[in-house]
Structure formats: structure tokens, C-alpha cells
C-alpha positions in Angstrom: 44.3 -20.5 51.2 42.4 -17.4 49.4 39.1 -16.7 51.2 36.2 -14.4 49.6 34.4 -12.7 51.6 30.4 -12.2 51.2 28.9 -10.8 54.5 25.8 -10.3 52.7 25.1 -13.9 52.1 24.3 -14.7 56.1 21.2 -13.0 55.8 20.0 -15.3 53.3 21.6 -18.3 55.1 20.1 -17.5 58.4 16.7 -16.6 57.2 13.6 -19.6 57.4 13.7 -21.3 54.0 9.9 -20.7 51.9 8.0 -23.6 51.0 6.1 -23.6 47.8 6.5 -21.6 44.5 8.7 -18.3 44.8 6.8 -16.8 42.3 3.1 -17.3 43.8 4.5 -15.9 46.8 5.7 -13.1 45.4 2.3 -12.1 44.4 0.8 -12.6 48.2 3.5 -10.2 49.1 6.0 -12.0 50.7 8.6 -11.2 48.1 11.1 -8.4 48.2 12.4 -8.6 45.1 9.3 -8.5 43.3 10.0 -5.4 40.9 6.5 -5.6 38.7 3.1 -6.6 38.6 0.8 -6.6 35.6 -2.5 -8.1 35.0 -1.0 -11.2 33.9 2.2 -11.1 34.3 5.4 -10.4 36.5 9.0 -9.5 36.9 11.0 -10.5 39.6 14.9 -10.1 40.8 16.6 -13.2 40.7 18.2 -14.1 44.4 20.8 -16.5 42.5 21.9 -14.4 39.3 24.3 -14.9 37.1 25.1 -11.1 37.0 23.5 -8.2 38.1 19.9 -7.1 36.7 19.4 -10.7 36.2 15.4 -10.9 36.0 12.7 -13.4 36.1 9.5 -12.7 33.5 6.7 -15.2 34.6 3.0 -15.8 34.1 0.7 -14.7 37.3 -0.9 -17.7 36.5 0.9 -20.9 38.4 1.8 -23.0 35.0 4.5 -24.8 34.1 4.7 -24.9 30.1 4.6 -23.1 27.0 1.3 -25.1 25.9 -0.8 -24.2 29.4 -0.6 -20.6 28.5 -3.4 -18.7 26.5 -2.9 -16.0 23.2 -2.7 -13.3 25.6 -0.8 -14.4 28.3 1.8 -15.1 25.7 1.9 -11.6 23.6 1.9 -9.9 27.5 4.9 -12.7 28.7 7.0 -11.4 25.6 5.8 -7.6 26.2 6.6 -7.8 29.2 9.8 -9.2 28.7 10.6 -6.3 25.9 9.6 -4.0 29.2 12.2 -5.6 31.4 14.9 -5.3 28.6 14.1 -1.6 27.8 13.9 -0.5 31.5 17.6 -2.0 32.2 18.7 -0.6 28.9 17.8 2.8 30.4 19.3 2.2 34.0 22.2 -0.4 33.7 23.2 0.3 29.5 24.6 -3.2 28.9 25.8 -4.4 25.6 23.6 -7.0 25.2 21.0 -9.2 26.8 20.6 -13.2 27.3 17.0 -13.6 27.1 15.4 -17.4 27.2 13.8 -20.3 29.4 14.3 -23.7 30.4 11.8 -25.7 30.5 12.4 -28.9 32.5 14.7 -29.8 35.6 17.4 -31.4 33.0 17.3 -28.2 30.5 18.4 -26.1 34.2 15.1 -25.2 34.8 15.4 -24.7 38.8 11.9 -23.7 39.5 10.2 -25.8 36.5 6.4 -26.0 37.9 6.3 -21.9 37.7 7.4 -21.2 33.6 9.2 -18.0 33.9 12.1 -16.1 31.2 15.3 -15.1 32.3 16.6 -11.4 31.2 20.3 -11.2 31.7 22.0 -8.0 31.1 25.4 -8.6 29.4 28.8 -6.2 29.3 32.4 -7.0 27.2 34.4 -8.9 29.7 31.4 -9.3 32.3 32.8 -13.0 33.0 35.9 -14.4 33.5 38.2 -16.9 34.7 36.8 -17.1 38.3 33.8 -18.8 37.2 35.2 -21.4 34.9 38.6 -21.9 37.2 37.2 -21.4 40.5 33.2 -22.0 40.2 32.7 -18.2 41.8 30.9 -15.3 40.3 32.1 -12.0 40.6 28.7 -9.6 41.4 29.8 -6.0 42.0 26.7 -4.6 43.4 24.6 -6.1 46.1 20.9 -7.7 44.7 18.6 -5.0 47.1 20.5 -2.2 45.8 19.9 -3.6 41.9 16.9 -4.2 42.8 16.0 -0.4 44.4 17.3 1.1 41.3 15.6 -1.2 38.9 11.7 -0.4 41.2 10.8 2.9 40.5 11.4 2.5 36.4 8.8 -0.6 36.6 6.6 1.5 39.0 6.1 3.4 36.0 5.3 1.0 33.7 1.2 0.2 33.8 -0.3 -2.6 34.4 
């Protein structure tokens, strides 16, 4: 038997599981991983990514499609999103980027009453056989350390 070990991960299995929408309580401050915060929009860390630098772009507002959102909130969702992709450009140079939503529990959407966009940062040969053989993902860096290097590049950005 191989085992893989990931200390890390009994912090997040011993912590009290949070009720309600991770994204609204990311804006009453109860979220670490919150990276930015704009007038009407948001970027968060993803605490399930599929690599590192894996983001969430949301809406402040708590809505859950495409059609709830106003003219601005959608330019600022997409600018925001452009911000996201331009500040791990600058820190984490990958090669590309996965960039999209899922709207709906069957289209994967695994929080789908808070519409938010994925930003995945993407290198040559950043998945392998482990995930398709063995259903585990390789992450080489640990999500709070992502997470302080990504800060202080959307610290700059203004709101």
C-alpha cells in the first residue's frame, strides 16, 4: 500500500464546518483567503483547487445567475477577472489560463446560489497520470502560502 501524506489537510478537517455562502462570509471577514475586495466585486482563493493560483471572481452581491446581474456588475466581474489573470501572470508566469463558470449543480457548479468565475493558472505538463489513475492531485505549494504571495499584488489594485 502507497500512502500520501498531507499534514496540512487536518487543519481543515478539524476546524467547525461554515454554514451559509463562503463568499458572503468572506466579505463579513471571516474568510482568510479572501485576496480582493472591490466595490462590487471579489476575488477569492479557492480551498479545493485544481492547481495552485486557482481563484474565485464573484459578484459582492449574493446572486446566483448571469441574468440577476446589472451592466456594471458585469463589465467590473470581467475586469476584475482580467485583474486576477494579469496579477498571476506577474507572480506565478503560467502558460495559460482556464477561465469560466458553471452555472448549475449538474454543470459542477459546487457553490451555485453565489455565481462566481474560476481563474486557473495553467503550465505544460501541470497534470498527470495521478489524477486520472489514482483520483489525486499533485499541489506543490501549500494554499496560505499562494495565497500570501498572491495578497499584496491585489492590495494594490483599487477598488
Amino acid at each position: 500500500m502507497k500512502t500520501m501524506w498531507a499534514p496540512w489537510r487536518i487543519e481543515y478537517i478539524l476546524a467547525d464546518k461554515v454554514d451559509g455562502c463562503v463568499f458572503c462570509q468572506a466579505l463579513s471577514g471571516s474568510a482568510e483567503l479572501l485576496l480582493y475586495r472591490g466595490r462590487r466585486t471579489m476575488v477569492l482563493m479557492n480551498k479545493f483547487p485544481y492547481i495552485n493560483g486557482h481563484l474565485l471572481v464573484a459578484p459582492l452581491r449574493h446572486v446566483a445567475s448571469l441574468a440577476e446581474l446589472d451592466r456594471e456588475e458585469m463589465g467590473l466581474l470581467m475586469s476584475t477577472v482580467e485583474q486576477a489573470v494579469a496579477v498571476l501572470k506577474r507572480v506565478m508566469r503560467p502558460e495559460g489560463f482556464n477561465v469560466g463558470l458553471n452555472l448549475g449543480r449538474v454543470a459542477g457548479a459546487g457553490i451555485e446560489e453565489h455565481l462566481h468565475l474560476h481563474v486557473v493558472p495553467r503550465w505544460l505538463g501541470d497534470t498527470n497520470a495521478l489524477a486520472v489513475f489514482a483520483d489525486v492531485r499533485v499541489i506543490p505549494q501549500h494554499l496560505k502560502e499562494t495565497c500570501d504571495n498572491l495578497k499584496p499584488h491585489f492590495a494594490a489594485i483599487a477598488p
